[in-house]
C-alpha positions, -999 to +999 in steps of 0.1 A: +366+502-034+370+465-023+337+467+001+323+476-036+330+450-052+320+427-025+287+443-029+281+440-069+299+404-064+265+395-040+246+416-064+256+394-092+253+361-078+210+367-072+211+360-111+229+323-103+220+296-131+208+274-101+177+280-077+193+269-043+226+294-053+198+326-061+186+319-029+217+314-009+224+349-026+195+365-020+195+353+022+230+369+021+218+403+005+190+407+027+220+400+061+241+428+045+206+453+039+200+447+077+231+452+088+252+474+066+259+510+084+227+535+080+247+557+054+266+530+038+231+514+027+216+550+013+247+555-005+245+519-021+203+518-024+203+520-062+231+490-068+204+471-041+171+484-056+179+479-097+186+445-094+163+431-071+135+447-090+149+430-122+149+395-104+115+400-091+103+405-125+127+380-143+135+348-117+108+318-123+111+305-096+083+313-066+108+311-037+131+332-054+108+361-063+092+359-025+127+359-013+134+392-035+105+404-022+111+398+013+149+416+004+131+446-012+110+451+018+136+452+042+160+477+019+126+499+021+121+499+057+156+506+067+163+539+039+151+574+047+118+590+037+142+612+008+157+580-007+123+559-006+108+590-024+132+591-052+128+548-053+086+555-052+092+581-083+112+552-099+082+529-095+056+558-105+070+560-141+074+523-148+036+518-140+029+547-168+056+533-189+041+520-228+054+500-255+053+468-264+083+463-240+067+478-210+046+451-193+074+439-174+079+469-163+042+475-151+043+440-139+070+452-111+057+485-108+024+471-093+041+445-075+063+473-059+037+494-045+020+466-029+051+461-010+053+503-002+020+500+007+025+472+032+063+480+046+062+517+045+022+527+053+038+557+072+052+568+040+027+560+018+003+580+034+019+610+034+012+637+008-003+625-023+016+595-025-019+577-018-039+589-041-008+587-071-007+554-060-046+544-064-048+568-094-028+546-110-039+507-097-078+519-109-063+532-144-044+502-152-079+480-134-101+500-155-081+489-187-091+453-185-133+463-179-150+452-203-125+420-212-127+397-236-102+373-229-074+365-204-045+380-219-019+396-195-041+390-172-005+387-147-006+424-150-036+428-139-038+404-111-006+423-092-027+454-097-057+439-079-031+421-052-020+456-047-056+473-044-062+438-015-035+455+004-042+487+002-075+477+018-059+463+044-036+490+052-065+520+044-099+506+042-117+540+040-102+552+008-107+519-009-148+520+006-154+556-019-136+544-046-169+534-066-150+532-105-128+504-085-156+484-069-177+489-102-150+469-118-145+449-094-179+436-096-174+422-133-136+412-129-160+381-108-165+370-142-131+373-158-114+340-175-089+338-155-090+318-121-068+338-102-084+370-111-119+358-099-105+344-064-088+381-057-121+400-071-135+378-049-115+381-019-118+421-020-155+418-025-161+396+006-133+420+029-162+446+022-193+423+024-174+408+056-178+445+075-215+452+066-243+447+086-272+432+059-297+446+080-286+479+086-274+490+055-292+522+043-286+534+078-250+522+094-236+517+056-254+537+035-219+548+018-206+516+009-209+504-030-234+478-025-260+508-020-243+535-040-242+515-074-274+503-080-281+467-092-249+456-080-261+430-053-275+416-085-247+419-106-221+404-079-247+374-070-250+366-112-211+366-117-210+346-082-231+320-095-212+317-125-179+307-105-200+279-095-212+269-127-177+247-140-175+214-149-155+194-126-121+191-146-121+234-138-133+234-104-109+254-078-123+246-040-108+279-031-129+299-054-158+281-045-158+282-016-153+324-017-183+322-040-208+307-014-196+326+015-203+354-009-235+347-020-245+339+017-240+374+022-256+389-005-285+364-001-287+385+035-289+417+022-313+403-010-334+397+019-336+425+039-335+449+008-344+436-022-351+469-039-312+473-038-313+446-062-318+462-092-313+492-114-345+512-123-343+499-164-333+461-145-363+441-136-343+410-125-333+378-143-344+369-177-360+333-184-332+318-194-314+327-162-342+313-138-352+282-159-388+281-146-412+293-168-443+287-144-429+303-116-412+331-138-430+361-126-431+352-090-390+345-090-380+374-112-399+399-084-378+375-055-340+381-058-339+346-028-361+331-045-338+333-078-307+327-061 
């Protein structure tokens, strides 16, 4: 009983009015996750979990919420494949949770299975747990396609932070995923900053592993072949990112833009056909700016760009 309330004391004090005493808090949590006795931490996961998921979610501060993070990740690694099953079914419902009071809950969800994803790949990849996993990131992805403004975008940012490290971690299921990449493709536009420089981030992990020259042979399966018009599409939204004044320019995204288009310019190149769909004849007058050279730009993808 006292070693309990030791515990919930330590518990309590990661929701300390002050940032350096959360953090002080938090360091000490993480010592006891790593080394508490193996069954004294399984019998305890749920005081540990509940809480730090709450700060994660709640705490405004950045160091705080990575150092929750950090605690989370290390209370994952050490439990046993039964208890981070029952903690993974905990996280499945929250992500399908609704209500007006439920983006919170969705916002920690997503953020949560990034960090299964990247602590516990041997578990993740076990059973269905994958594919529940990206069922879920592409539904609540899909939700914000088409967009019309920036609103909780937060929500969807950790989704697409989540689908980056699932990439990482299991390139190959992300490559066939076409409904993701589709989105992904217009989430270059979206209004919000941080979502373009993650959309664009994912798009160039792909474009990064392609060969320009080879692809109906050697990548013949990847998106930028199976979804026609989409070297297009990505190089128009591209441009766009470019296209601020200089009171919204983000070097960061910018700079992802270019290397971007460098690659798509490649690819325009070597297969221009890819460029279009079969009702898409290319870029409209207004888009190329040039009405004597219209008709020789509009049949040049380079030649646009």
């Amino acid at each position: 009983q006292r070693i309990d309330r030791h515990l919930q004391q330590i518990v309590l004090n990661i929701k300390y009015e002050y940032e350096e005493g959360r953090l002080s808090a938090i360091d000490l949590l993480t010592s006891v996750i790593q080394k508490f006795p193996f069954p004294v931490l399984e019998s305890n996961s749920q005081l540990f979990f509940l809480p730090l998921v709450l700060q994660m979610v709640n705490d405004d501060c950045k160091s705080c919420k990575e150092a929750v993070a950090n605690c989370i990740s290390v209370l994952i690694k050490r439990l046993s494949t039964d208890t981070v099953q029952n903690l993974f079914d905990y996280v499945k419902r929250w992500s399908q949770s609704s209500g007006i009071d439920s983006i919170p809950m969705q916002k920690a969800a997503a953020q949560l299975f990034g960090i299964f994803v990247v602590t516990r790949p041997d578990y993740i990849k076990r059973g269905s747990n994958l594919a529940d996993l990206m069922a879920l990131t592409v539904k609540a992805i899909n939700k914000y396609v088409p967009f019309d403004d920036n609103s909780e975008w937060e929500l969807l940012y950790f989704n697409l932070v989540c689908v980056e490290k699932v990439n990482k971690e299991f390139p190959s299921l992300v490559g066939g995923n076409y409904d993701l990449w589709g989105a992904q493709i217009k989430l270059l536009a979206f209004p919000h900053p941080w979502v373009m420089q993650i959309s664009s981030r994912i798009i160039n992990s792909h474009l990064a592993s392609l060969d320009p020259e080879k692809l109906l042979h050697q990548n013949r399966d990847s998106f930028v072949v199976k979804i026609p018009g989409s070297l297009y599409d990505m190089s128009r939204n591209l441009c766009r990112q470019l296209d601020f004044d200089d009171i919204h320019y983000v070097e960061t995204i910018a700079t992802l833009a270019i290397k971007n288009i460098v690659c798509l310019f490649q690819a325009m190149k070597h297969h221009p056909d890819l460029c279009y769909t079969t009702d898409q004849n290319g870029p409209d007058r207004e888009e190329i700016g040039d009405n004597d050279n219209f008709e020789k730009i509009s049949k040049d993808p380079c030649r646009w760009i």
